[in-house]
C-alpha positions as CSV (number, residue, x, y, z in Angstrom):
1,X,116.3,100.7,87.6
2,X,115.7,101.6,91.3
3,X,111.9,101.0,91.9
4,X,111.6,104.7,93.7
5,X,112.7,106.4,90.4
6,X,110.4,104.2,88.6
7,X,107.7,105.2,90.8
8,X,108.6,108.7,90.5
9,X,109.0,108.7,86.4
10,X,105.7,107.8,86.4
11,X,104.7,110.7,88.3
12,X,106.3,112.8,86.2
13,X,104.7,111.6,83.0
14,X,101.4,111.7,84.6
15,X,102.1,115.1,85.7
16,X,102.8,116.0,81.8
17,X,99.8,114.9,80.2
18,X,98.2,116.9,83.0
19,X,99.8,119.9,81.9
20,X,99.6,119.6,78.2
21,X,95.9,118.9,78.9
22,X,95.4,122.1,80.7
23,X,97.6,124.4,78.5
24,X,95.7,123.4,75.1
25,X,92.4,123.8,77.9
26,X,93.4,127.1,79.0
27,X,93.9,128.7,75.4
28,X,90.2,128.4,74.7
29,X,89.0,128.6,78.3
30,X,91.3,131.7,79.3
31,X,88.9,134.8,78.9
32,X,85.4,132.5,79.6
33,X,86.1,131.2,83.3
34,X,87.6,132.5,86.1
35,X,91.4,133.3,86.4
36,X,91.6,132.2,90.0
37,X,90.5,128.8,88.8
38,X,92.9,128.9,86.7
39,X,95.6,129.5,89.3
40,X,94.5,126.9,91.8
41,X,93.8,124.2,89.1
42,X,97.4,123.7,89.1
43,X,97.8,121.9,92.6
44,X,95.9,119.0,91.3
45,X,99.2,118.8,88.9
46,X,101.3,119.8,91.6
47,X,99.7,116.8,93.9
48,X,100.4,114.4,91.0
49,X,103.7,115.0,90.4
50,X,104.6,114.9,94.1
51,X,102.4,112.4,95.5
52,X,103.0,108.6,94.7
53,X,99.3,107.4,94.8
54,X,96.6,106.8,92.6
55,X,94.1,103.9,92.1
56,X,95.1,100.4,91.4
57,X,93.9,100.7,88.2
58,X,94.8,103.6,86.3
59,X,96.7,104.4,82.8
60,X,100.2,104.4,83.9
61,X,99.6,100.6,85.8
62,X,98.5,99.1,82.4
63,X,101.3,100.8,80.6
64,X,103.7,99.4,82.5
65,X,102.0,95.8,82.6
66,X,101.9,95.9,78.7
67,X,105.2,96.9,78.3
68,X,106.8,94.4,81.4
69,X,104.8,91.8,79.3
70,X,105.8,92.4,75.9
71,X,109.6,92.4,77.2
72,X,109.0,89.2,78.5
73,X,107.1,87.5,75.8
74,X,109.9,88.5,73.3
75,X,112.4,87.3,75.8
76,X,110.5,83.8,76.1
77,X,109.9,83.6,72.5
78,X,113.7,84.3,71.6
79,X,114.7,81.7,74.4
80,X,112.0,79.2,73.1
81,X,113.3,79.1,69.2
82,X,115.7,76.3,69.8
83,X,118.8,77.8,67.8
84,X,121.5,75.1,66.4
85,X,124.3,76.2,68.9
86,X,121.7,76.2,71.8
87,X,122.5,74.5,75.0
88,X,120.3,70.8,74.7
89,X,120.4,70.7,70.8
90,X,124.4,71.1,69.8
91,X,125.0,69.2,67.3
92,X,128.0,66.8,67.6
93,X,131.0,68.4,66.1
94,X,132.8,66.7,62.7
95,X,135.5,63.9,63.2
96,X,138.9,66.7,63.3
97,X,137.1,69.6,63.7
98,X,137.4,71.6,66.9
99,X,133.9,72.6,68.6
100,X,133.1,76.6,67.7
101,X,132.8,78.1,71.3
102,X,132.0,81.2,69.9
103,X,128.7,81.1,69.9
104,X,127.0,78.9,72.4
105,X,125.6,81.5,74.5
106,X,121.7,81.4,74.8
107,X,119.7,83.4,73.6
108,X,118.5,85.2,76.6
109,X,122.1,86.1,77.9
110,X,123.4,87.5,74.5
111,X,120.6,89.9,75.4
112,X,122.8,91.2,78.2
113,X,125.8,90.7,76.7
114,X,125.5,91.6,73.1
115,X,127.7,95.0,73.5
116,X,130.6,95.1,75.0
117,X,129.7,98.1,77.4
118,X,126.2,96.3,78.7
119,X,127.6,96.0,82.1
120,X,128.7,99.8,81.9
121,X,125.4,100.8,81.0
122,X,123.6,98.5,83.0
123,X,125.7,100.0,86.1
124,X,124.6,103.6,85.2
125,X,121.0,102.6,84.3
126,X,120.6,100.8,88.2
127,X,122.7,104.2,89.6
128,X,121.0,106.7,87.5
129,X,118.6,108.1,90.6
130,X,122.2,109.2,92.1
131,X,122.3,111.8,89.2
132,X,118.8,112.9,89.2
133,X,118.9,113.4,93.0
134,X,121.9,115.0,93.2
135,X,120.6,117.7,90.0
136,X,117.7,118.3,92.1
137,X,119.6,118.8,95.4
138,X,121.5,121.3,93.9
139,X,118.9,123.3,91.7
140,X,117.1,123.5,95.5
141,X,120.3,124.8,96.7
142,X,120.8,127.6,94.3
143,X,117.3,128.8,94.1
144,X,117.1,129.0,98.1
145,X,120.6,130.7,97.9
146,X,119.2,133.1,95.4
147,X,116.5,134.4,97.4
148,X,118.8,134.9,100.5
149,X,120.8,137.0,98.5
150,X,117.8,138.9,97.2
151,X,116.9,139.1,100.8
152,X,119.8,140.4,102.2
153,X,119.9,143.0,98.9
154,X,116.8,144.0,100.2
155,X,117.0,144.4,103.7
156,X,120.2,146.2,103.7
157,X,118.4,149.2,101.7
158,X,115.2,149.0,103.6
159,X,114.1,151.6,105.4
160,X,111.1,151.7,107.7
161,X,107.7,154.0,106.6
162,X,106.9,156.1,109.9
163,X,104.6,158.2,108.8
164,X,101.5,158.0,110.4
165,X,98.8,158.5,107.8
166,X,100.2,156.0,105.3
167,X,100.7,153.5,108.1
168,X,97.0,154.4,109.4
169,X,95.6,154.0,105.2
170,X,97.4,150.6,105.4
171,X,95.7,149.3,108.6
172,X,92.5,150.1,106.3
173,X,93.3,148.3,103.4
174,X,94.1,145.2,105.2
175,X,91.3,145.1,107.6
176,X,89.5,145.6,104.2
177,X,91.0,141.9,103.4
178,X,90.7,140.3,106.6
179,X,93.8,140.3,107.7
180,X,94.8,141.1,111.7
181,X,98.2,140.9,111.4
182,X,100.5,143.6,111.8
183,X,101.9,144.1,108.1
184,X,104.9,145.9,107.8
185,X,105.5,149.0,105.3
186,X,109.4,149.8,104.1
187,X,111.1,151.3,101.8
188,X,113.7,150.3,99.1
189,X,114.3,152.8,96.1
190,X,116.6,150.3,94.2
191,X,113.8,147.7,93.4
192,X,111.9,147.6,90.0
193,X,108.4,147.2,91.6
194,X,106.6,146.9,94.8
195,X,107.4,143.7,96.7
196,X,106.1,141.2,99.6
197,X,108.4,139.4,101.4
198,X,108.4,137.0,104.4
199,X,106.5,133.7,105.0
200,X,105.5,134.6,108.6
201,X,106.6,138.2,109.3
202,X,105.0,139.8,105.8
203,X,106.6,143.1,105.1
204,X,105.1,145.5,101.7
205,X,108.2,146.9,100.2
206,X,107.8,149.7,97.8
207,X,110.0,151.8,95.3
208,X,109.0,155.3,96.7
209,X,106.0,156.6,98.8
210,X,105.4,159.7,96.5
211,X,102.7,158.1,95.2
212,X,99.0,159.0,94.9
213,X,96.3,157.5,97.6
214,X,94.7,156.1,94.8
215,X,97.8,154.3,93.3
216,X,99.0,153.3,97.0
217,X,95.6,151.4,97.9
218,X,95.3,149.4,94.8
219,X,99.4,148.7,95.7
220,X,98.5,147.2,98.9
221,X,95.6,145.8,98.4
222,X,97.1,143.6,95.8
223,X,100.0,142.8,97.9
224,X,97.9,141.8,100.7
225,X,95.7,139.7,98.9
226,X,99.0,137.7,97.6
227,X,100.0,137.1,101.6
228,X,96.4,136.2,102.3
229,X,96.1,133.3,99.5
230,X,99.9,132.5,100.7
231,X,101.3,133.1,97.0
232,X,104.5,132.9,98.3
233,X,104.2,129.1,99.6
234,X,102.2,128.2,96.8
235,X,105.3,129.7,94.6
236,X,108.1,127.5,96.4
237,X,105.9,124.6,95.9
238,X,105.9,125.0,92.2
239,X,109.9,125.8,92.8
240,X,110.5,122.3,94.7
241,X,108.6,120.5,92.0
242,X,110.5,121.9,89.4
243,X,114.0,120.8,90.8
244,X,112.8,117.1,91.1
245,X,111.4,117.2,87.6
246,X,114.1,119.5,86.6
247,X,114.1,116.6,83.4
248,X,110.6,117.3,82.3
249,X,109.9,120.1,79.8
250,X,106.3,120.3,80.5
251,X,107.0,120.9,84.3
252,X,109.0,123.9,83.8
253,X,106.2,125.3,80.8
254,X,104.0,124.7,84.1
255,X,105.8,127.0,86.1
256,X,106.0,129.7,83.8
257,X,101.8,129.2,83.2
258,X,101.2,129.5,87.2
259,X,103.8,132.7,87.2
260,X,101.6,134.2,84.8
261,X,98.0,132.5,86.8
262,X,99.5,133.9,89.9
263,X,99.1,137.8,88.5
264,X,95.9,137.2,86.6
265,X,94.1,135.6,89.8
266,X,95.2,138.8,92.1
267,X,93.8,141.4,89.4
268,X,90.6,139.4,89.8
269,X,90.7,138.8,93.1
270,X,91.3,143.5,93.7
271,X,88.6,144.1,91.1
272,X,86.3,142.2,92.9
273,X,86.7,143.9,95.6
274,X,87.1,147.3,94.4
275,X,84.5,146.7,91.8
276,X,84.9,146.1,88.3
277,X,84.1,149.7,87.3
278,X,87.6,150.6,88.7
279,X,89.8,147.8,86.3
280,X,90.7,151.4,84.3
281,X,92.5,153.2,87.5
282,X,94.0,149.9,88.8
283,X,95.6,149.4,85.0
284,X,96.7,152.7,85.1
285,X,98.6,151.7,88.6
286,X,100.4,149.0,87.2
287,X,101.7,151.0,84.5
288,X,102.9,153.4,87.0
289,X,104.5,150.6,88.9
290,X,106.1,149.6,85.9
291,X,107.6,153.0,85.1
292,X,109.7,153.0,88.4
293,X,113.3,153.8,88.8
294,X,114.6,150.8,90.7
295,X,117.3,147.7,89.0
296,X,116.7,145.1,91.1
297,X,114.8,142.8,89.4
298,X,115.0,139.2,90.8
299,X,112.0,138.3,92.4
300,X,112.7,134.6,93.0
301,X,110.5,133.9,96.2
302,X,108.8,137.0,96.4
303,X,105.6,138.2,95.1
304,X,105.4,141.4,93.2
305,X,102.9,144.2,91.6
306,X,104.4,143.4,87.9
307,X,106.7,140.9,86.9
308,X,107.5,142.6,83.1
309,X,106.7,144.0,80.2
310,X,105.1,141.5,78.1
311,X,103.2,140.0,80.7
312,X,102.1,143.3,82.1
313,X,100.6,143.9,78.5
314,X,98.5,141.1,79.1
315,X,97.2,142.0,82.5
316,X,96.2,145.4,81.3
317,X,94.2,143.4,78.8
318,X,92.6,140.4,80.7
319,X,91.8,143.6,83.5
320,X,90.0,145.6,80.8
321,X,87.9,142.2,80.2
322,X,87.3,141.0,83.9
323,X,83.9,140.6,84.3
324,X,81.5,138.3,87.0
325,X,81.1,135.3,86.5
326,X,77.9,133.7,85.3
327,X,75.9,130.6,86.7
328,X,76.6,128.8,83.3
329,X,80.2,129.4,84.0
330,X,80.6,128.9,87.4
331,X,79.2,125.1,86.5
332,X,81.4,124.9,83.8
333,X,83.7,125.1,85.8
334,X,83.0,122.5,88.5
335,X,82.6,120.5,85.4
336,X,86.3,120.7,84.7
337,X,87.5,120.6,88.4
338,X,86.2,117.2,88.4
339,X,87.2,116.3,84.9
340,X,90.4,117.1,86.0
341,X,90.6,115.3,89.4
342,X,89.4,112.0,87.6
343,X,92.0,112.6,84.8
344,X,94.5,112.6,87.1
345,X,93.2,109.5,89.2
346,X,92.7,107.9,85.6
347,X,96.2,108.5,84.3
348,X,97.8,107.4,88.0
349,X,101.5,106.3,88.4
350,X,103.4,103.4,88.4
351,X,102.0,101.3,91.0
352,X,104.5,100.1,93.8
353,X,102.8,96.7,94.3
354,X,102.8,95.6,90.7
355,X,106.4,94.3,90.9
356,X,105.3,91.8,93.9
357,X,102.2,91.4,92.0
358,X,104.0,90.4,89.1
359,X,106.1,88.0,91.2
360,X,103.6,86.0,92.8
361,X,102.1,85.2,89.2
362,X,104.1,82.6,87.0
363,X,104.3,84.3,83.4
364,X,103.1,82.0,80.5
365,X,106.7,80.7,79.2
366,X,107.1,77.8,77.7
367,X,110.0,76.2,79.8
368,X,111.1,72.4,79.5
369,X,111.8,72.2,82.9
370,X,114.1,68.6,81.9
371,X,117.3,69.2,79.9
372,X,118.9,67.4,77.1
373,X,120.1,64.2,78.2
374,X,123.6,64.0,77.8
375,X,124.2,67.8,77.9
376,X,122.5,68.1,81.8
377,X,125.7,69.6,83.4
378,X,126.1,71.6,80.7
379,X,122.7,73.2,80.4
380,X,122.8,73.7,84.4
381,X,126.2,75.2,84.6
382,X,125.0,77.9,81.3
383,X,122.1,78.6,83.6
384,X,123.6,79.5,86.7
385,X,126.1,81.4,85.1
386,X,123.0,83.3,83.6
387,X,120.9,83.0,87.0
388,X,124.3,85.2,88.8
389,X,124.9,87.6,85.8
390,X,121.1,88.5,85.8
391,X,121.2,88.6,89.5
392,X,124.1,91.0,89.8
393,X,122.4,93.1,87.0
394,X,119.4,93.2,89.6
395,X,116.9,92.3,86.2
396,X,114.1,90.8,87.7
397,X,112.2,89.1,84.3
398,X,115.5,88.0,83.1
399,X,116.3,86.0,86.2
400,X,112.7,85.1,86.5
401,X,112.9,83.1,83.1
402,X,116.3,81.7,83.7
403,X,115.3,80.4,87.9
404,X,112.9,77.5,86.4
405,X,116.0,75.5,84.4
406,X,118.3,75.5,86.9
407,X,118.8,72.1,89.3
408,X,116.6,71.5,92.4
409,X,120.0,72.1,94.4
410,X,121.2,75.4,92.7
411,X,117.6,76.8,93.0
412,X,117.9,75.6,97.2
413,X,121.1,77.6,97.5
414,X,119.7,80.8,95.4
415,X,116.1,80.9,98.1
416,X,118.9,80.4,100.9
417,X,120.7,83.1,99.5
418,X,117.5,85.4,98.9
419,X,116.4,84.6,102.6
420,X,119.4,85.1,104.7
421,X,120.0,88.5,102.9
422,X,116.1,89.6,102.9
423,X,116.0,90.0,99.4
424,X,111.9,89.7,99.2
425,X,111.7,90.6,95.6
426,X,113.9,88.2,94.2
427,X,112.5,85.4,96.5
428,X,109.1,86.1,95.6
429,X,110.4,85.6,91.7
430,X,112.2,82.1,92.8
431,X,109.5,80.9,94.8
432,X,106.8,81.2,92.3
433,X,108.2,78.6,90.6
434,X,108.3,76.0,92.8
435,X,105.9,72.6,93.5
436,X,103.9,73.6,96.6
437,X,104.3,70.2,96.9
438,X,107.8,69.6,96.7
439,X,110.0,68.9,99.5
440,X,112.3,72.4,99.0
441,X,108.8,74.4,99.2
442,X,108.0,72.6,102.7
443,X,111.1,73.3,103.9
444,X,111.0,77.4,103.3
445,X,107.7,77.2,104.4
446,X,108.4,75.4,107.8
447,X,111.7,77.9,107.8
448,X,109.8,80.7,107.8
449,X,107.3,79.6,110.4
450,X,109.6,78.8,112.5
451,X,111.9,81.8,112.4
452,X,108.7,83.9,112.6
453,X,109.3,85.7,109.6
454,X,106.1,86.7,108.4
455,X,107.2,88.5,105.2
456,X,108.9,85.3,103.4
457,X,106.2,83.6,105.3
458,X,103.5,85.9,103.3
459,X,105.1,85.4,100.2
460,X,105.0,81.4,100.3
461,X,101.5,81.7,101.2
462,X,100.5,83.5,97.9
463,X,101.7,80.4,96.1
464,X,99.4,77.7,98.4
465,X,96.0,76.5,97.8
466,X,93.2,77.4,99.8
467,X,93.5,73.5,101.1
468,X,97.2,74.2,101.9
469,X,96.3,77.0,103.8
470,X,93.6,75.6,106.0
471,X,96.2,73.1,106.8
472,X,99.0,76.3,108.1
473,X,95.7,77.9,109.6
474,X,94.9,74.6,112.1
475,X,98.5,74.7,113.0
476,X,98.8,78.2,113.9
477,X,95.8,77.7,115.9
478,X,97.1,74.8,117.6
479,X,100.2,76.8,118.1
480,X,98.0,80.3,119.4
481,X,100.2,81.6,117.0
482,X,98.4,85.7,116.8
483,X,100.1,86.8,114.4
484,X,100.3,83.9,111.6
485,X,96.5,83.5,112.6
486,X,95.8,86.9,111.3
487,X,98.0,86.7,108.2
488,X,96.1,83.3,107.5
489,X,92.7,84.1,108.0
490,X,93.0,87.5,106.0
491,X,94.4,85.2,103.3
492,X,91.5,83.1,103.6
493,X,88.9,86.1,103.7
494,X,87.7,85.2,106.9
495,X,89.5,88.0,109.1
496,X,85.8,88.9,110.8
497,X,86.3,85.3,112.1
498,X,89.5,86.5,113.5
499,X,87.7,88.7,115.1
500,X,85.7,87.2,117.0
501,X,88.2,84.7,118.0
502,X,90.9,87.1,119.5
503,X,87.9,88.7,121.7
504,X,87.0,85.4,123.0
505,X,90.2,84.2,123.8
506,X,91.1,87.5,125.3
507,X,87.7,87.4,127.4
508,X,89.0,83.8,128.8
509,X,92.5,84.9,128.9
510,X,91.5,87.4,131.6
511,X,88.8,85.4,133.0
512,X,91.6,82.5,133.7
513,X,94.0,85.4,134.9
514,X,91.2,86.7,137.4
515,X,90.6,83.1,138.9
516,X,94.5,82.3,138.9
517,X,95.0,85.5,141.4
518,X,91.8,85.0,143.2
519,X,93.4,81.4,144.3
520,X,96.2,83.3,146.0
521,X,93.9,85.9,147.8
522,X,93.9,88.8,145.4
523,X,90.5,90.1,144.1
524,X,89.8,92.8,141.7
525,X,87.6,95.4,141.1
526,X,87.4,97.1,138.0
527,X,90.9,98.6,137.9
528,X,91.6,98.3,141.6
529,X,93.8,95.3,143.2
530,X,93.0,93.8,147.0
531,X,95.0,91.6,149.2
532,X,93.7,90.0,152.5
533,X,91.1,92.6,152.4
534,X,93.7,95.6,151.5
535,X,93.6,97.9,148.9
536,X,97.3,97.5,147.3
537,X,99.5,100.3,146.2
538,X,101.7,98.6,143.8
539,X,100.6,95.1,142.1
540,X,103.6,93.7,140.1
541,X,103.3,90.5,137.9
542,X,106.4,89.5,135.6
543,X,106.2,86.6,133.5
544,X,109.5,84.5,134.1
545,X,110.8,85.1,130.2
546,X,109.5,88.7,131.6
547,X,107.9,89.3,127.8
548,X,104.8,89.8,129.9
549,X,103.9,91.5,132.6
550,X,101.5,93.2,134.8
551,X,102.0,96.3,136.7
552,X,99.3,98.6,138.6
553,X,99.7,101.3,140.9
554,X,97.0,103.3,143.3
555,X,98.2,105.7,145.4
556,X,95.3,105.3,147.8
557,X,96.1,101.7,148.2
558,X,98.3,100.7,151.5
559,X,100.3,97.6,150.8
560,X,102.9,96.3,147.7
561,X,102.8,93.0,146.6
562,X,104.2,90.6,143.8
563,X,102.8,87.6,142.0
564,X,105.3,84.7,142.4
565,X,105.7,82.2,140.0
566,X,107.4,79.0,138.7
567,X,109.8,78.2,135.6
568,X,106.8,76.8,134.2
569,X,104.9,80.4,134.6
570,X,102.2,79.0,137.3
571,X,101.5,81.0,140.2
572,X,102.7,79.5,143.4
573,X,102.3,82.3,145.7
574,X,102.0,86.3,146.8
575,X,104.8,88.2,148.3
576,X,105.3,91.7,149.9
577,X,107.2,93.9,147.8
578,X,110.3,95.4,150.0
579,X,111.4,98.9,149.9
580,X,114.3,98.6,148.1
581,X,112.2,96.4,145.1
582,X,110.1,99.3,145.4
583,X,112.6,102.1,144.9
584,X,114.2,99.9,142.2
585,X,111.0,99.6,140.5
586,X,110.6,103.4,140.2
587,X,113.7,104.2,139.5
588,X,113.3,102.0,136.7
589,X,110.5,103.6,135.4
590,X,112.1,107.4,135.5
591,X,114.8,106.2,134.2
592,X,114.7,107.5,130.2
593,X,117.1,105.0,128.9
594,X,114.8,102.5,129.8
595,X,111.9,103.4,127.9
């Protein structure tokens, strides 16, 4: 299975124990703390079931080592049982009797070929983030094209509010909130309730404006205190989660539970600042609200004064019960903020590095690494034919137990295989299982340093002794290799040492540099370049494989010079700089496609 959809599996089962935890929660909680808590709780979820990080220790990591090792045991122990018509340990057939073929597969590959539709499923099961992508690309798509269509429904009956007092009583209510935007006020007698729309240009949309100043305040105050806590990104958030977990019950129960948080946190949020002596006259607007004339009902994207009937019933309740909030309960519920942040650090996801950490470990099998005598080509050729079927079936354990029995030369043509196509994972499996001392570990190892390729480089290094690596480490130091220096001394824990020696050397590099160019007759200071007592303009210095060079430029300085050097990068003179080396060089510098 691809390692991404692993990864994001793991998330989504984190992310539904998170949600079952807070649902049972909330049902004793709901009327005891407050409601905006329990609206903003929810992006802790939201963050789990989007984000792919979490400790390296956490519930989901040790799930999946338990389970990766039970597979494996069983696998070994299946492997290890010896049957009669196992490669190694056939019996010789009878004098006349023809040898049964029909059964001399091993154990581990009748695993993967016990039912005549494994490769079939195997195919789907390695393809099967396709399908969940594709379900999610297109639940995205129809949500976003069901709010343009609401949009353009209601902008095309939208009429501007001119009037001057109600726009003036507006301009109240949301300096009231804080809010120094221009808000618009229209017009749309087909909706069911009153409305914001727009992420960045907010506009209040409402049914009718024959409605009482009493009604019309709590209105917009509750509208504008949905654009100020940005309840309409908040709401697409919880919409973009849902398509990628479109699969997962509980993340759909969670949207429906922050639908309903979203309502109950805005009452609270207008009672508290209209006081809670008023929670009778902003029920009664709500009911009138509910009582318009208007169809239009789809509010996907929007955020509106009542969503329907049942939930409205209990708003009217929970508003009738609204109270402050206590001490005791305002610790109670930083209690549960953090017992829910460590619950979802604890539960965690499927960590990312625990397949190359599983890799660079050799599993406990029992493997008799010498065949049969007198079935050797036998055995070797059932392996390899396993080796390629597990390879092509991308099943990392399986191939993992089947790499150790093949032949020294088979296993030298897999690691070439795995290293000209940069297939790290199942290299890291192979390699693991190699002598550090053998002759086909040298040579990968002396491969890889050569070639500069750190990453296969890395993973041979996992498998070496510290003795082993202080060897690599005197080379690469030999070498002023930088960059196999730093992987080696990090392996080593001793990257402070590092440290200290790149400053030094970069103290003497410069130091050499200075007295190299002062043997020439140019000087520095500070930043500044001189020749013959003349402060240069333009100081060039290219290396002759020109991976290196030096270029400075002061346009105070009066003369343009160039470090000349050998094939064998020593300095053997100065040289003015002509005009047309000049122009060139600047030209070359403008020039974008060069950069």
């Amino acid at each position: 299975m691809n390692m991404v959809l692993k990864v994001f599996l793991s998330m989504s089962f984190s992310g539904a124990l998170l949600i079952l935890a807070l649902v049972c929660g909330e049902r004793f909680l709901k009327h005891k703390i407050s409601r905006q808590w329990q609206y903003y709780i929810w992006l802790i979820v939201i963050l789990r079931l989007l984000l792919p990080f979490g400790p390296e220790t956490n519930l989901m990591g040790k799930t999946y080592q338990a389970v990766d090792e039970a597979i494996t045991q069983n696998t070994s122990l299946s492997e290890a049982q010896e049957p009669v018509n196992a490669p190694g340990n056939v019996l010789p057939p009878a004098v006349g009797s023809e040898p049964d073929n029909e059964n001399t597969n091993s154990p581990v590959e009748e695993l993967v070929t016990a039912h005549p539709l494994k490769d079939i499923t195997s195919l789907l099961i390695n393809h099967i983030w396709l399908i969940w992508l594709m379900v999610a690309l297109g639940m995205l798509i129809r949500k976003v094209t069901i709010y343009q269509g609401f949009i353009r429904y209601i902008n095309a009956g939208l009429s501007p509010v001119s009037d001057m007092g109600i726009l003036d009583r507006l301009s109240v209510v949301a300096e009231r909130v804080g809010i120094k935007k221009p808000i618009e006020l229209c017009v749309n007698p087909l909706i069911s309730s009153p409305l914001l729309i727009g992420f960045f240009h907010p506009c209040i949309v409402l049914p009718s404006v024959d409605i009482s100043e009493k009604d019309f305040q709590y209105i917009v105050l509750h509208e504008l205190t949905h654009y100020k806590r940005r309840d309409m990104f908040y709401k697409w958030l919880v919409q973009v989660t849902v398509c990628l977990h479109w699969f997962n019950p509980f993340v759909h129960l969670m949207s429906r539970e922050i639908t309903k948080a979203c309502e109950f946190s805005c009452d609270e949020a207008v009672l508290t600042k209209m006081g809670y002596g008023n929670a009778q006259e902003y029920g009664n607007t709500l009911l009138d609200a509910m009582a318009a004339v208007g169809r239009y009902k789809e509010n996907l994207g929007a955020v509106t004064l009542s969503e329907n009937k049942q939930l409205l019933k209990e708003r009217l309740g929970a508003i009738m019960k609204f109270k402050e909030q206590s001490r005791t309960v305002k610790m109670l519920t930083f209690a549960l903020t953090l017992c829910v942040l460590l619950g979802a650090a604890f539960v965690g996801v499927f960590p990312v590095a625990a397949a190359t950490d599983r890799t660079t470990r050799k599993p406990q099998v029992a493997v008799d690494k010498t065949p049969t005598q007198g079935n050797t080509s036998t055995s070797s050729k059932d392996y390899a034919t396993q080796a390629e079927r597990y390879y092509e079936a991308d099943s990392l354990p399986l191939f993992e137990i089947t790499f150790p029995r093949l032949d020294e030369n088979t296993q030298k043509k897999w690691l070439e295989k795995f290293y000209a196509d940069e297939d790290f994972a199942f290299f890291s499996v192979a390699v693991c299982w190699i002598d550090t001392n053998s002759a086909l570990f040298t040579d990968f190892a002396e491969k890889a340093y050569d070639d500069e390729e750190m990453a296969f480089f890395s993973i041979l290094i996992d498998c070496m002794d510290e003795a082993e690596l202080e060897l690599w480490l005197d080379r690469a130091l030999e070498d002023g290799n930088w960059a196999f220096q730093s992987m080696l001394f990090d392996k080593l824990n001793r990257s402070e040492e590092f440290d200290e020696l790149e400053e030094k050397q970069k103290k003497e590099w410069a130091e050499a540099q200075t007295a190299e160019y002062r043997a020439v007759g140019v000087t520095m200071d500070g930043k500044d370049y001189y020749y013959q007592g003349q402060l240069v303009n333009i100081f060039l210095d290219i290396r002759p494989n020109k991976s290196v060079y030096t270029l400075n430029m002061n346009p105070k300085g009066t003369v343009n010079i160039k470090i000349v050097r050998d094939a064998e990068n020593k300095i053997t003179g100065v040289s003015y700089m002509t005009e047309a080396e000049v122009t060139e060089l600047l030209e070359d510098m403008s020039d974008p496609d060069d950069k």
